[in-house]
mmCIF file of the N, C-alpha and C atoms, coordinates in Angstrom:
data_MODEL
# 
_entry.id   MODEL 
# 
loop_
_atom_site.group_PDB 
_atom_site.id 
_atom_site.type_symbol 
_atom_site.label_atom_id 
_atom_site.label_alt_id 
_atom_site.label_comp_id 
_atom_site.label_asym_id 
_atom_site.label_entity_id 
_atom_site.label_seq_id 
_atom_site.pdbx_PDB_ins_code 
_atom_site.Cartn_x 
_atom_site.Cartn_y 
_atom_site.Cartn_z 
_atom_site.occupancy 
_atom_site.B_iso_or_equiv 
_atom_site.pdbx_formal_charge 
_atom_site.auth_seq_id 
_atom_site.auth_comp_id 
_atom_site.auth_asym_id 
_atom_site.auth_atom_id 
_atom_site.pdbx_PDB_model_num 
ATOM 1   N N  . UNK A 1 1  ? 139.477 58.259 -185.772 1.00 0.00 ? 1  UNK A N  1 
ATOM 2   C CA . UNK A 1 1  ? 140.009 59.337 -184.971 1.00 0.00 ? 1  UNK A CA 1 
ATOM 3   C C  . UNK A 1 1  ? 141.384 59.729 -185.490 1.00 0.00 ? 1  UNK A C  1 
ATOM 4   N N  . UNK A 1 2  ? 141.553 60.745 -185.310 1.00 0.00 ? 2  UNK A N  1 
ATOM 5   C CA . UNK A 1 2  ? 143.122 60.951 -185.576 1.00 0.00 ? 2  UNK A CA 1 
ATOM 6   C C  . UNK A 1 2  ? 144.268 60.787 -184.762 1.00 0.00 ? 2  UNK A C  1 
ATOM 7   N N  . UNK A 1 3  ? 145.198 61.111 -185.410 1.00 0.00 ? 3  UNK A N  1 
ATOM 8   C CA . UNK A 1 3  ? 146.533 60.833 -184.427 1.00 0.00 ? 3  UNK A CA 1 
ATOM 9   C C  . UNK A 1 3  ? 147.083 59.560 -184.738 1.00 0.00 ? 3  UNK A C  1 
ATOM 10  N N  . UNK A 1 4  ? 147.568 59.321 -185.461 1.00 0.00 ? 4  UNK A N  1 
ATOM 11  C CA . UNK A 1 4  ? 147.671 57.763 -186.595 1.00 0.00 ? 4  UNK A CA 1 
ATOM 12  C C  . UNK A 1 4  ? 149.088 56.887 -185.077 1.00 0.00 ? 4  UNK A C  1 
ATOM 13  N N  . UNK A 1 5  ? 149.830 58.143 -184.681 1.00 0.00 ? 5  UNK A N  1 
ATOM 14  C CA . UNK A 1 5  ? 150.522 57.106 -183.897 1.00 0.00 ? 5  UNK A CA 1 
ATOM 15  C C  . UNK A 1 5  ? 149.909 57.231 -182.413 1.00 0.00 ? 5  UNK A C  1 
ATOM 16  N N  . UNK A 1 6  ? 149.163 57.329 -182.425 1.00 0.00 ? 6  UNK A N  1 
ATOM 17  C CA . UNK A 1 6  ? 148.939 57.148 -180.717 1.00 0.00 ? 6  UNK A CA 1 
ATOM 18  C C  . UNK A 1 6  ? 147.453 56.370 -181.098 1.00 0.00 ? 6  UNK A C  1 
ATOM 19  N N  . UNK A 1 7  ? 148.025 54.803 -179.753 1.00 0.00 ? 7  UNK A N  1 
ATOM 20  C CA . UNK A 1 7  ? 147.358 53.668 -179.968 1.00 0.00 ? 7  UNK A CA 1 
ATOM 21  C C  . UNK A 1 7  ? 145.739 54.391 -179.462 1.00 0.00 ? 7  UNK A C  1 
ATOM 22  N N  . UNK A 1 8  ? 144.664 53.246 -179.676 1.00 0.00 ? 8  UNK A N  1 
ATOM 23  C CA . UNK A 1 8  ? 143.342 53.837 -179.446 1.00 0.00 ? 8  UNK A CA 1 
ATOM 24  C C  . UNK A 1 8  ? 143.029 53.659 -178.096 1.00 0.00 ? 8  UNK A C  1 
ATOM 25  N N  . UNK A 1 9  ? 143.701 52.881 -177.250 1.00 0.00 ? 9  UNK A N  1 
ATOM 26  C CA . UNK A 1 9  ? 143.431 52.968 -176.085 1.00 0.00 ? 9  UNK A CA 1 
ATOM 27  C C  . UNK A 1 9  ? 144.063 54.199 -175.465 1.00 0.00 ? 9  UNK A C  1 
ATOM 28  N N  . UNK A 1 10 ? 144.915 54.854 -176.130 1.00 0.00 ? 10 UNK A N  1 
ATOM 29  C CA . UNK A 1 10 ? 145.092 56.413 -175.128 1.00 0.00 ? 10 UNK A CA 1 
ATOM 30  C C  . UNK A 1 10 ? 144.483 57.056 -175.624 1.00 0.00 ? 10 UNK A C  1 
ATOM 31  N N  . UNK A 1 11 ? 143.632 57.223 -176.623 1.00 0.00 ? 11 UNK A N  1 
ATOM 32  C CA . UNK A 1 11 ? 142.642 57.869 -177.463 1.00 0.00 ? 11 UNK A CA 1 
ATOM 33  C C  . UNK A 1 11 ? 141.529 58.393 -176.266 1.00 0.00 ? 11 UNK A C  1 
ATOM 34  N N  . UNK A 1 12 ? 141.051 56.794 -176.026 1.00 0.00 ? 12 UNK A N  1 
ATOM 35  C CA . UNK A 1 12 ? 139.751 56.741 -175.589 1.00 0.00 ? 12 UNK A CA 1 
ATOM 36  C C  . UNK A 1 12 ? 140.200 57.152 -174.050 1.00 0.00 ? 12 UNK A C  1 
ATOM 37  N N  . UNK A 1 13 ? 141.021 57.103 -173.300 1.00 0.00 ? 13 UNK A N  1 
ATOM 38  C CA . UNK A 1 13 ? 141.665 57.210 -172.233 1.00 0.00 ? 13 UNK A CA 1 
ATOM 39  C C  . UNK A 1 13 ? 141.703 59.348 -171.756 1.00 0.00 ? 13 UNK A C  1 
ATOM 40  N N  . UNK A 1 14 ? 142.289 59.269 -172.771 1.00 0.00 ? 14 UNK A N  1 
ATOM 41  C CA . UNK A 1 14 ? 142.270 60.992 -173.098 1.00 0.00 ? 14 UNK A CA 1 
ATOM 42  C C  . UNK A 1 14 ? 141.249 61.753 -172.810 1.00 0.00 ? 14 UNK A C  1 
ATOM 43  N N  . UNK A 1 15 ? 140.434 61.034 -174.177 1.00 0.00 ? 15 UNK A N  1 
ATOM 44  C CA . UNK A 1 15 ? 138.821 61.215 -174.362 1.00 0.00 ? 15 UNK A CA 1 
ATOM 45  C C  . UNK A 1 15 ? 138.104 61.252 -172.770 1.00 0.00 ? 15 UNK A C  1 
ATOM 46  N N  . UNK A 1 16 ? 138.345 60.241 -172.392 1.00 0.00 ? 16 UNK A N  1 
ATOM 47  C CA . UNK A 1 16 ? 137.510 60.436 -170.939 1.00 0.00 ? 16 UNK A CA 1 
ATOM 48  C C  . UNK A 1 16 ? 138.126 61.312 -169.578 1.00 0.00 ? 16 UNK A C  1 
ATOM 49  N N  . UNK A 1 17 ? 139.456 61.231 -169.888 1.00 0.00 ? 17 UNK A N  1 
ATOM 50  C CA . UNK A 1 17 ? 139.501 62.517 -169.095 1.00 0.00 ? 17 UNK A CA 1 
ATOM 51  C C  . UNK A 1 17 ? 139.524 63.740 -169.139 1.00 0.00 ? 17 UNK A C  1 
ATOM 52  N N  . UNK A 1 18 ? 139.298 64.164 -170.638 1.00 0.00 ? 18 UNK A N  1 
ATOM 53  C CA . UNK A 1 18 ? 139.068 65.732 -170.831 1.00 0.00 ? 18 UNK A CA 1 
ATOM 54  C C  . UNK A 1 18 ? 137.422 65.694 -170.805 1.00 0.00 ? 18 UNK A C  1 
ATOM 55  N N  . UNK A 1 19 ? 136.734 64.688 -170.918 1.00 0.00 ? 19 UNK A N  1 
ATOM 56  C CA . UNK A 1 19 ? 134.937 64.615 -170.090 1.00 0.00 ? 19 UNK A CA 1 
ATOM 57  C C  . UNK A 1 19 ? 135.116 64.875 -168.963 1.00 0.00 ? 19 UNK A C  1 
ATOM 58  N N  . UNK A 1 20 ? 135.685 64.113 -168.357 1.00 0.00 ? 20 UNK A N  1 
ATOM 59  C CA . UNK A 1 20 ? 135.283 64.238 -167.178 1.00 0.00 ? 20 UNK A CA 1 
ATOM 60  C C  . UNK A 1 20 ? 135.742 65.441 -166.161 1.00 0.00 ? 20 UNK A C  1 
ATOM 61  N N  . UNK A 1 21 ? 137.405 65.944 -167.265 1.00 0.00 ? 21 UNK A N  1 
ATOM 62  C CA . UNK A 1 21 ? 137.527 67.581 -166.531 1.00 0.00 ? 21 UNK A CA 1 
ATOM 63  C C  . UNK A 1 21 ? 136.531 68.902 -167.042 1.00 0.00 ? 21 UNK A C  1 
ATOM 64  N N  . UNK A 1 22 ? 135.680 68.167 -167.755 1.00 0.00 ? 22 UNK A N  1 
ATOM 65  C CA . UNK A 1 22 ? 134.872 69.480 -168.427 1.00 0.00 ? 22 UNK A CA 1 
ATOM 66  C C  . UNK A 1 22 ? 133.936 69.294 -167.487 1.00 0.00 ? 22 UNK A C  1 
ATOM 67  N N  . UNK A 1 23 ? 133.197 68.107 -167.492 1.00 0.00 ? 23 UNK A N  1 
ATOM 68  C CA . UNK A 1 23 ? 132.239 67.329 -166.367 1.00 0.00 ? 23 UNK A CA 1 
ATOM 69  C C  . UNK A 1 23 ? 132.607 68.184 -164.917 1.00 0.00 ? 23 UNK A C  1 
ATOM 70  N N  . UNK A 1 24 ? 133.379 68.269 -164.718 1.00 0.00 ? 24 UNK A N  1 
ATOM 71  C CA . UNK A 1 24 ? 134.159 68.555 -163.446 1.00 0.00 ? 24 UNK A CA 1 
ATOM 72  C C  . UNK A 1 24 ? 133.988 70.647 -163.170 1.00 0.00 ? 24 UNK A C  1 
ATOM 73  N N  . UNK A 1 25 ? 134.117 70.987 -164.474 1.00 0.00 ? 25 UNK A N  1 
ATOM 74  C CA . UNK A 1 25 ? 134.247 72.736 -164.722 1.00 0.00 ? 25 UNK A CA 1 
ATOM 75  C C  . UNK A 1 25 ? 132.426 72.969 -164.767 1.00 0.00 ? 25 UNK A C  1 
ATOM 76  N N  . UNK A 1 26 ? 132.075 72.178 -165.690 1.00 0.00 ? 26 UNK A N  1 
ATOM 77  C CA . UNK A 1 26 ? 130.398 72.666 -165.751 1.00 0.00 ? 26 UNK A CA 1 
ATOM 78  C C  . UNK A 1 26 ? 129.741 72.350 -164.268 1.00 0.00 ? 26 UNK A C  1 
ATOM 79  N N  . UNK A 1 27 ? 130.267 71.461 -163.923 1.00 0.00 ? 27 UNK A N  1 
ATOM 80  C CA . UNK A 1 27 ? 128.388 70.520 -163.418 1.00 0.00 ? 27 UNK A CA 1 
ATOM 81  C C  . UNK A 1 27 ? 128.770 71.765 -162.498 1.00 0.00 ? 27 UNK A C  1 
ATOM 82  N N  . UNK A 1 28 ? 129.033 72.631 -161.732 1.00 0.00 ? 28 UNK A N  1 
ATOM 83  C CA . UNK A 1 28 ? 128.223 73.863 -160.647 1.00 0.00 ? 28 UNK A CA 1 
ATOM 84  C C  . UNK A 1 28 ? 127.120 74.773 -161.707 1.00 0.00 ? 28 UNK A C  1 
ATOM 85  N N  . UNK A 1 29 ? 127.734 75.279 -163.091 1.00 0.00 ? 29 UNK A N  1 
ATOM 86  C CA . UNK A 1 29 ? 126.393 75.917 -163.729 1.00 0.00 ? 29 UNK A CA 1 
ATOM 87  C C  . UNK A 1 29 ? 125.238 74.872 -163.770 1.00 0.00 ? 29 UNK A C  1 
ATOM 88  N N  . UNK A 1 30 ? 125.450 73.519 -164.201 1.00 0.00 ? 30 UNK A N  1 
ATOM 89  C CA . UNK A 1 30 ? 124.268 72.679 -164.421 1.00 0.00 ? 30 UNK A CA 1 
ATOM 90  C C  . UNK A 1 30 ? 123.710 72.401 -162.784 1.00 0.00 ? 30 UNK A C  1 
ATOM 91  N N  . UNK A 1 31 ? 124.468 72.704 -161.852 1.00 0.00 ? 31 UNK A N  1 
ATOM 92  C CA . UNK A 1 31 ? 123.554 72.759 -159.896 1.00 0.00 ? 31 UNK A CA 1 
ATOM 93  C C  . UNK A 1 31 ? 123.138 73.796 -160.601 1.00 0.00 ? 31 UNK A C  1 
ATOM 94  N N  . UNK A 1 32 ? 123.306 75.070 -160.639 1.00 0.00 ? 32 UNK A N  1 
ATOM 95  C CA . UNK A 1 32 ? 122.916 76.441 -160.399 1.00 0.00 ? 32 UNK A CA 1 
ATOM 96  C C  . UNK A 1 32 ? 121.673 76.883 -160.841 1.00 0.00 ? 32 UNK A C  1 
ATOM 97  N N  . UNK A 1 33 ? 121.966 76.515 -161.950 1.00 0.00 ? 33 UNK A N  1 
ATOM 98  C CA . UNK A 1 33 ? 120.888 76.799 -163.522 1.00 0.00 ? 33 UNK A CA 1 
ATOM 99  C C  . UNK A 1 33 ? 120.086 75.577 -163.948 1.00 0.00 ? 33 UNK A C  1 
ATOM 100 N N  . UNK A 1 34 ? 120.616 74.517 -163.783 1.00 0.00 ? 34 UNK A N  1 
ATOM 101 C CA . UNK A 1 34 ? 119.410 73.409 -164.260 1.00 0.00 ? 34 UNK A CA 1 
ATOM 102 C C  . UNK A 1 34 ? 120.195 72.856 -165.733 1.00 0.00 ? 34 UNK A C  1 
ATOM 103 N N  . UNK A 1 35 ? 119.378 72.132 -166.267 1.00 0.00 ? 35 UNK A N  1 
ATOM 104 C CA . UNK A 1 35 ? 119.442 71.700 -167.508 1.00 0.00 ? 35 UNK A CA 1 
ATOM 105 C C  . UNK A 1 35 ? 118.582 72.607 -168.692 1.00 0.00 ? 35 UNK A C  1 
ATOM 106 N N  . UNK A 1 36 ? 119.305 74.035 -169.201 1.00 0.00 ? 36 UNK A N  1 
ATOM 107 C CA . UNK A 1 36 ? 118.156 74.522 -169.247 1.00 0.00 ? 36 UNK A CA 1 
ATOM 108 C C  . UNK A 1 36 ? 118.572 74.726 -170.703 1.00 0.00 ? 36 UNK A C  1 
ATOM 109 N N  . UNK A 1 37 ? 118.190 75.736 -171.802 1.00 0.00 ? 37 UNK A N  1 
ATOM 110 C CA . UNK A 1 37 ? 118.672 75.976 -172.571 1.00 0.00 ? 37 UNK A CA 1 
ATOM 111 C C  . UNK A 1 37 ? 120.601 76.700 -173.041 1.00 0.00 ? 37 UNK A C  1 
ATOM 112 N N  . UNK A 1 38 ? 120.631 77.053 -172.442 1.00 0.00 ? 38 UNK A N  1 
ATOM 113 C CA . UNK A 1 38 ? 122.168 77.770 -171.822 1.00 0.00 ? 38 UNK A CA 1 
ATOM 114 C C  . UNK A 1 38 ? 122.974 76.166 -172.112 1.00 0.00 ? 38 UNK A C  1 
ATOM 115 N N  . UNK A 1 39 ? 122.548 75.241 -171.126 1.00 0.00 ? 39 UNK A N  1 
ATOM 116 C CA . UNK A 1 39 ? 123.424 73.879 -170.202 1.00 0.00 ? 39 UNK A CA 1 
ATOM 117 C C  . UNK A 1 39 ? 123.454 73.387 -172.119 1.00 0.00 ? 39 UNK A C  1 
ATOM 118 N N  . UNK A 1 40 ? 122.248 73.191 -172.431 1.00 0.00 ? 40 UNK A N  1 
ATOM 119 C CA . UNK A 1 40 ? 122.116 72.526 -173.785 1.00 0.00 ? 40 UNK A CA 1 
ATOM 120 C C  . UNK A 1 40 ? 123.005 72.921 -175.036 1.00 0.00 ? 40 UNK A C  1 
ATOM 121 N N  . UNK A 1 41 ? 123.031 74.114 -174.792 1.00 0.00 ? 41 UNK A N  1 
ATOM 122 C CA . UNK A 1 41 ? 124.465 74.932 -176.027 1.00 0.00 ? 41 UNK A CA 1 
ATOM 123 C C  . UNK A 1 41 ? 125.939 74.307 -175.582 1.00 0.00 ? 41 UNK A C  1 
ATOM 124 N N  . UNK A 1 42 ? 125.960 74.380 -174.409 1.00 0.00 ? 42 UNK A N  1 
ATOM 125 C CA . UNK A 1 42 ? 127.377 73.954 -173.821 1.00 0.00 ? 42 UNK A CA 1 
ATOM 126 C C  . UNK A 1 42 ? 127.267 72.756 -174.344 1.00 0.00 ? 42 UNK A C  1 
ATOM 127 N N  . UNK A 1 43 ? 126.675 71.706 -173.881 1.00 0.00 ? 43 UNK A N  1 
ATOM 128 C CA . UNK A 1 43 ? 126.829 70.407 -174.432 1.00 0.00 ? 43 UNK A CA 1 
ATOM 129 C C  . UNK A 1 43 ? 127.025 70.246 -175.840 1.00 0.00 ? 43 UNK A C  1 
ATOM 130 N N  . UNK A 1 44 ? 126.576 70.824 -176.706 1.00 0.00 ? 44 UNK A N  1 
ATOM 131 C CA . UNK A 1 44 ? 126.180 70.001 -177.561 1.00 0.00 ? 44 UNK A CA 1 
ATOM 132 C C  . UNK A 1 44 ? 127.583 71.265 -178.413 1.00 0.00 ? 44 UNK A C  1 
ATOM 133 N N  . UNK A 1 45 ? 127.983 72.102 -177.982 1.00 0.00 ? 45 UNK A N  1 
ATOM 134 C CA . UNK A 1 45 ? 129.419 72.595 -178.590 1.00 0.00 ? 45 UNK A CA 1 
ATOM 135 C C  . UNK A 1 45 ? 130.627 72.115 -177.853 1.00 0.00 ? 45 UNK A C  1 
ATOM 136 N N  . UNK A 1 46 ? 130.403 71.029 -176.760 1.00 0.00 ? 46 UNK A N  1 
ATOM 137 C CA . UNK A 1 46 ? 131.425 70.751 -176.340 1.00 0.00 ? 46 UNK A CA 1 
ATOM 138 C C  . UNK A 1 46 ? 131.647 69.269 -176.999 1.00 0.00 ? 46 UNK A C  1 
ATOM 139 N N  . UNK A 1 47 ? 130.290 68.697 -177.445 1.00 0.00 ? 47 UNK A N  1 
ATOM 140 C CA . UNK A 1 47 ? 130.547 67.554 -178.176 1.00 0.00 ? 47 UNK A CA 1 
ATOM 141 C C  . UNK A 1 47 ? 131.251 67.891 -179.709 1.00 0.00 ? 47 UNK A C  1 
ATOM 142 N N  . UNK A 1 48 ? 130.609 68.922 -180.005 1.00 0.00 ? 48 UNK A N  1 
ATOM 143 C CA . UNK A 1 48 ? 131.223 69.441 -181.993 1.00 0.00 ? 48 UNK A CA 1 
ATOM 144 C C  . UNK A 1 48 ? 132.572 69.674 -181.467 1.00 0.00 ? 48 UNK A C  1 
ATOM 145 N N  . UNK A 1 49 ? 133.186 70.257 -180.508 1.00 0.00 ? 49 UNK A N  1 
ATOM 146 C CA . UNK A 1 49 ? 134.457 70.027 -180.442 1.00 0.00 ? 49 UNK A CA 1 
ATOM 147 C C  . UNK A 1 49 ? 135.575 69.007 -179.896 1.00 0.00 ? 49 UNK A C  1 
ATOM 148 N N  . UNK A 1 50 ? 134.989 68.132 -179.611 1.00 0.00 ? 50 UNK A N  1 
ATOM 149 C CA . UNK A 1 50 ? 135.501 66.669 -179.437 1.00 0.00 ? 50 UNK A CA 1 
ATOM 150 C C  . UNK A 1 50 ? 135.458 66.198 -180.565 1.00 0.00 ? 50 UNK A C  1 
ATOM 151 N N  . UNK A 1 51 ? 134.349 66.071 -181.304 1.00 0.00 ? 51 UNK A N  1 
ATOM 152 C CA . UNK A 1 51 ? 134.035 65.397 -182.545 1.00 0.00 ? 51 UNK A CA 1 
ATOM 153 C C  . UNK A 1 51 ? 135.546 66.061 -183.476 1.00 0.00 ? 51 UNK A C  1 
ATOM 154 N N  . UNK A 1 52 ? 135.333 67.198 -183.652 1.00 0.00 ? 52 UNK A N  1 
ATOM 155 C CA . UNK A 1 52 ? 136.183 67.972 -184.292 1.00 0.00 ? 52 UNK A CA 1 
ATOM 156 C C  . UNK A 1 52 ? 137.594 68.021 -184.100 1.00 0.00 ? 52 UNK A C  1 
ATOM 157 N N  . UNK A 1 53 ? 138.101 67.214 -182.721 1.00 0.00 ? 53 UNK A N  1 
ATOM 158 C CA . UNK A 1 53 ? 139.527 67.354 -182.074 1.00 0.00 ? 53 UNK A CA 1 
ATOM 159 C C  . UNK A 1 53 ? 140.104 66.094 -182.644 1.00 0.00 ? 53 UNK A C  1 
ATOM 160 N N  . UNK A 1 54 ? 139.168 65.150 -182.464 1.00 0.00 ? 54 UNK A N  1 
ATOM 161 C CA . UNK A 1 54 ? 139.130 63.655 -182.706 1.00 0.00 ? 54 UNK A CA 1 
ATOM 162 C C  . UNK A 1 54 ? 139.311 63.327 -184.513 1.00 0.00 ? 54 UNK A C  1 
ATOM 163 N N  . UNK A 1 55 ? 138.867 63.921 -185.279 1.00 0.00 ? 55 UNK A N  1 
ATOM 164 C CA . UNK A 1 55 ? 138.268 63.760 -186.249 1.00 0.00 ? 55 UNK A CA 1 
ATOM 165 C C  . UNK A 1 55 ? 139.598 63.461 -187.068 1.00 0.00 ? 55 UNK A C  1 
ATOM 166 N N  . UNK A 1 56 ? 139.915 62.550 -188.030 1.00 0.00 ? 56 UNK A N  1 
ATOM 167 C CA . UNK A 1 56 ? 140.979 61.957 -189.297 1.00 0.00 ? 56 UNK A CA 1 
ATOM 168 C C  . UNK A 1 56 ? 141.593 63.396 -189.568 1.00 0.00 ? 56 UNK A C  1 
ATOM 169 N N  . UNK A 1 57 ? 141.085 63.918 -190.151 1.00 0.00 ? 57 UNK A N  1 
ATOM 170 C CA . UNK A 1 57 ? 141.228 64.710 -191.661 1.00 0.00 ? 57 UNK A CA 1 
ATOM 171 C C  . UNK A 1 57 ? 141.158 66.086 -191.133 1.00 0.00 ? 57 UNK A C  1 
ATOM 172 N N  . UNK A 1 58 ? 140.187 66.712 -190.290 1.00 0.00 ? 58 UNK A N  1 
ATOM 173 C CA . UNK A 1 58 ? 140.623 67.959 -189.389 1.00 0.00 ? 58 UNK A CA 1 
ATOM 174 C C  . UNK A 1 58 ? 141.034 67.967 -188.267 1.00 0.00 ? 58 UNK A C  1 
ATOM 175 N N  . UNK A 1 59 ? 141.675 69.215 -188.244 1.00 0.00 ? 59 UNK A N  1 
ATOM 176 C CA . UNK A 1 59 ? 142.733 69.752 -186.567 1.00 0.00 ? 59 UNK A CA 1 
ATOM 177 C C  . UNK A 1 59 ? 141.175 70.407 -186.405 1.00 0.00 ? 59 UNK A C  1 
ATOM 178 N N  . UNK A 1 60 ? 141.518 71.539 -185.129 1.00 0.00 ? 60 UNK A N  1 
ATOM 179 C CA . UNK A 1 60 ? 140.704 72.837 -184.591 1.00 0.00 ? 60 UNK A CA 1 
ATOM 180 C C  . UNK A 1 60 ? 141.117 73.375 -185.017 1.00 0.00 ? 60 UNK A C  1 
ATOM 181 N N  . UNK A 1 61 ? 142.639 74.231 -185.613 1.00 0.00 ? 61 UNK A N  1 
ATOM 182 C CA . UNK A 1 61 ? 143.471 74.894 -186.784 1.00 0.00 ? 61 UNK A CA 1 
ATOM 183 C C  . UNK A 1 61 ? 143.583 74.913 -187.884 1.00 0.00 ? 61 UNK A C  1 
ATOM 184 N N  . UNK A 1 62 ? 142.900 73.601 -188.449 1.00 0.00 ? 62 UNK A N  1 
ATOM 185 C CA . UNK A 1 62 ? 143.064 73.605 -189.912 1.00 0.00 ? 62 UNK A CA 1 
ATOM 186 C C  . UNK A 1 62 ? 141.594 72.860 -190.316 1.00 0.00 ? 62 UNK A C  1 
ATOM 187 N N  . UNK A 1 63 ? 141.281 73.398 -191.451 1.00 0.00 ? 63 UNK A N  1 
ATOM 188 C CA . UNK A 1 63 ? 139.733 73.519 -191.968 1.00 0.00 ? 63 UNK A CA 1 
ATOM 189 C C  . UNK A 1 63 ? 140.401 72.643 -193.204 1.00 0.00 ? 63 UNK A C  1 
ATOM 190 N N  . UNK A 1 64 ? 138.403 72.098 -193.545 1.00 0.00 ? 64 UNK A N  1 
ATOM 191 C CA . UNK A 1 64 ? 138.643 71.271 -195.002 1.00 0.00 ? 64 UNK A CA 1 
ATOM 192 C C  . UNK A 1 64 ? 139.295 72.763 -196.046 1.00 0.00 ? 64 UNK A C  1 
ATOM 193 N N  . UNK A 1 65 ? 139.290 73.706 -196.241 1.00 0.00 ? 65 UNK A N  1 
ATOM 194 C CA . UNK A 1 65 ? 139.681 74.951 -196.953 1.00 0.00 ? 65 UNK A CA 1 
ATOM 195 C C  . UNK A 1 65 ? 141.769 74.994 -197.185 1.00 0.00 ? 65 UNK A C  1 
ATOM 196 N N  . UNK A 1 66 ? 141.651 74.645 -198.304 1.00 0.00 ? 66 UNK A N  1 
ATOM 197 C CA . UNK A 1 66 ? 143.131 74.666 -198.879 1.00 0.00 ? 66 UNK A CA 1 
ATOM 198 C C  . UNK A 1 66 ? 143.904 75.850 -199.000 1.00 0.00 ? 66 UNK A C  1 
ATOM 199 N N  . UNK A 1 67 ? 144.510 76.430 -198.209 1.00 0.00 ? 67 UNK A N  1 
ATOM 200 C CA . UNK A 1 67 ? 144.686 78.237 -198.319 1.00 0.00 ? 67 UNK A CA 1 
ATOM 201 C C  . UNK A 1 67 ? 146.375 78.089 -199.313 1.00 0.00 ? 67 UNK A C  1 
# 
């Protein structure tokens, strides 16, 4: 993960509370609508951007691309 000075327990600490405030913003579309195709895009771009926030070597601002 990145962030070389911040220990991994605020990592993972972080990590679960920006779940659980997203957890917190979705779950009325996932009452409303179900688990449906829609719910499934959200998830699975809210994970590429965790993955992506988290990640060594990329920001969300800065790409593998050397400008």
């Amino acid at each position: 993960m990145g962030g070389e000075n911040v220990p991994g327990g605020v990592k993972i600490l972080l990590m679960g509370v920006l779940v659980a405030m997203l957890a917190y913003i979705f779950f009325p579309l996932i009452a409303m609508f179900g688990y449906n195709w829609f719910v499934w895009l959200l998830i699975i771009g809210i994970i590429l951007l965790l993955y992506r926030l988290f990640s060594e070597d990329k920001t969300i601002l800065k790409s593998d691309k050397n400008e």
